[in-house]
N, C-alpha and C positions, 0 to 999 in steps of 0.2 A: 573123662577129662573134657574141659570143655574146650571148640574151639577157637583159638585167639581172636580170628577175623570174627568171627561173630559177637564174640564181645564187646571188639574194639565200635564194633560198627553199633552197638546196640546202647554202649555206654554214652555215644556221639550226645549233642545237646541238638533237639531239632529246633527250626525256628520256627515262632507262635506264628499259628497263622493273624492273631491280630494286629502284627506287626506289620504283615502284607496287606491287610484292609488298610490300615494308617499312612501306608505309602501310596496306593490307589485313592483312598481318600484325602490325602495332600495333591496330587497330582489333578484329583477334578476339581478339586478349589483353584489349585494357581492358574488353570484354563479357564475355570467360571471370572474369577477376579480380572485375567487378561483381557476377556469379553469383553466383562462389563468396563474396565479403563476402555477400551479401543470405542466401544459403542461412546463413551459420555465425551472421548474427543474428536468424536466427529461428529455429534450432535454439535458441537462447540466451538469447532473450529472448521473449513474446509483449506483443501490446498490447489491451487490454482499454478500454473504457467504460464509465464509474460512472454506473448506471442506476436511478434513484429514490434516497430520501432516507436510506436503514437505516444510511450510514456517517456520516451527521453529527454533530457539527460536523468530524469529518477532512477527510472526502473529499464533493466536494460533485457532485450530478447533472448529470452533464453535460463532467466532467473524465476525461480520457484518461491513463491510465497503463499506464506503463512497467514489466511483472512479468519478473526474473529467475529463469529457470527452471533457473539450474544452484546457488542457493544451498542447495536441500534435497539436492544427488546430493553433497554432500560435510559435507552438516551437516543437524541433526534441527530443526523448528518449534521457538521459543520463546517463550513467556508473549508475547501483547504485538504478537505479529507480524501484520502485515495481510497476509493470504496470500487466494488465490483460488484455487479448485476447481472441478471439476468437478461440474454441479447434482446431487443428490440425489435428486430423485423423478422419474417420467417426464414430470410433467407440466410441467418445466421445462427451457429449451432451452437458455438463456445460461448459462454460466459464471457464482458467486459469489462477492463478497470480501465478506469478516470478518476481525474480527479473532481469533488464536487467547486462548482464556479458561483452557481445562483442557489438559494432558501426557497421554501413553499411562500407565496405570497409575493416575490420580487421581480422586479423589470431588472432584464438584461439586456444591453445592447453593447452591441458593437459596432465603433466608430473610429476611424481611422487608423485601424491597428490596434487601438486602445480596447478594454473591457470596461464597461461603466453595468453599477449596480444602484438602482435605483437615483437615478443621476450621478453620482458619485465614482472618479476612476478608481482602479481597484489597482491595489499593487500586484504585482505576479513576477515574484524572483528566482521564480519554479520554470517559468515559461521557454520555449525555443522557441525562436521563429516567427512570422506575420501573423496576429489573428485577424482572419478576412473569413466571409464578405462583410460588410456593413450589412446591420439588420437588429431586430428589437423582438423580443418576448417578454411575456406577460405569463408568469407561472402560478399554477393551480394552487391550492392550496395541498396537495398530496403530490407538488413534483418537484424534482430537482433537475435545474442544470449542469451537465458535467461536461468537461471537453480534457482532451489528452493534453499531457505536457509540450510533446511536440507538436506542434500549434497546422504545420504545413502538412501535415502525413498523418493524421486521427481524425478516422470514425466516429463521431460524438454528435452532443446535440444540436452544431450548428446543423449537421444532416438530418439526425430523426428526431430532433425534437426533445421536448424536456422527459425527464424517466419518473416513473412513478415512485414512490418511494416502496410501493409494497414489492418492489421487483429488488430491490437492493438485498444483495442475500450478505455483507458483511464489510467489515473495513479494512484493509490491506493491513497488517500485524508486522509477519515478519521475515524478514530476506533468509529461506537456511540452506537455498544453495546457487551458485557454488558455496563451498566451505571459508572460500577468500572472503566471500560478501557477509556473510554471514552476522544477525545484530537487527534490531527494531528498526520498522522504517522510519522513526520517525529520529533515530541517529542520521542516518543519510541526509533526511531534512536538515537539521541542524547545521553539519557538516558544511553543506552546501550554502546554506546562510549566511554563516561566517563567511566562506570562500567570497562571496558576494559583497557581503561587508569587506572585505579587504581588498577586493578589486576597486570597489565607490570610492575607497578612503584614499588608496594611491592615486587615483585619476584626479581625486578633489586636492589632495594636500602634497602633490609631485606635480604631476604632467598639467594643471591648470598652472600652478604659479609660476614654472616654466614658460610657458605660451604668453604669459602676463608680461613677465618679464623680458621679453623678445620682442613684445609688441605686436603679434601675430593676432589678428581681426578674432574675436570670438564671437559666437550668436547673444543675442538680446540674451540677459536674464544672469550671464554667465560672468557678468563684471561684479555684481556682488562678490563671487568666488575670487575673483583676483582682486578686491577690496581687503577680504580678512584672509587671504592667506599669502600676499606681497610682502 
């Protein structure tokens, strides 16, 4: 008589061992393919941390962003752009963002709080604060001018000068933390734009024609504004 447990145990279905290659051979794939995603987004992208106050009101200390490093390998820095480099003098170790001010080829100066670009003032709706001192460059044709938003409290070119462009390692992309911030910087621009535009508009189509009407002295230039909006 045979017996039972040996049957029962012999009659079992084993499982193919190619079943187990299939599963160790899925598993070194989803590790090679992780690789390779991880490797081709940091060839692509780097992520940086906004460290002290010289970007505000943009970018505030202590928010993590998002810089794409392949938008300069097929296109040149533009007026405006919040880009980060590589530091400037030895005595600094982290990577900076600014934003860029001057082109390869252009005079910058600055003159009485104002930015002038090749004679011409420059709008900056971006800006906080005094730009000082008065002074004038003339840039390479491989450099750019950058300076921080906050105009009193940033490290930038009015100290070391114009930056190459080969030191520019990418463009500021995207705000992903906090979670609150989170979204393109160049939403925040926007945002901020408007908000701009709706402070000019109030001041021009309220608190002038107010003042108009009162008859309270206004500077030269500003009676046109109480002209068309009386």
């Amino acid at each position: 008589m045979n017996d039972p447990a040996w049957t029962l145990d012999a009659d079992r279905p084993q499982k193919p061992k190619s079943s187990r290659r299939a599963i160790i051979l899925e598993t070194l794939q989803t590790v090679v393919l992780a690789g390779l995603f991880y490797l081709v987004i940091s060839l692509a992208t780097a992520r940086v941390v906004v460290d002290g106050p010289s970007m505000r009101p943009t970018l505030i200390s202590g928010e993590w962003i998002v810089v794409n490093r392949l938008t300069y390998k097929f296109g040149s820095p533009q007026r405006g752009d919040v880009i980060v480099f590589l530091p400037p003098t030895n005595a600094q170790t982290d990577d900076l963002i600014k934003r860029v001010i001057g082109l390869p080829g252009e005079t910058v100066e600055i003159q009485d709080g104002s930015v002038w670009i090749n004679g011409k003032v420059l709008n900056e709706s971006y800006a906080a604060g005094t730009t000082a001192p008065d002074n004038r460059w003339q840039l390479g044709a491989g450099q750019l001018f950058v300076m921080g938003d906050n105009r009193q409290l940033s490290l930038d070119s009015r100290s070391f000068g114009p930056i190459p462009l080969r030191e520019v390692v990418g463009r500021a992309w995207i705000i992903y933390w906090p979670p609150s911030e989170w979204g393109p910087l160049e939403w925040r621009n926007q945002t901020r734009k408007a908000a701009a535009r709706l402070t000019e508009n109030a001041f021009r189509y309220n608190i002038i024609p107010a003042l108009c009407r009162k008859g309270i002295f206004l500077p030269p230039g500003w009676g046109i504004a109480c002209r068309s909006n009386v």
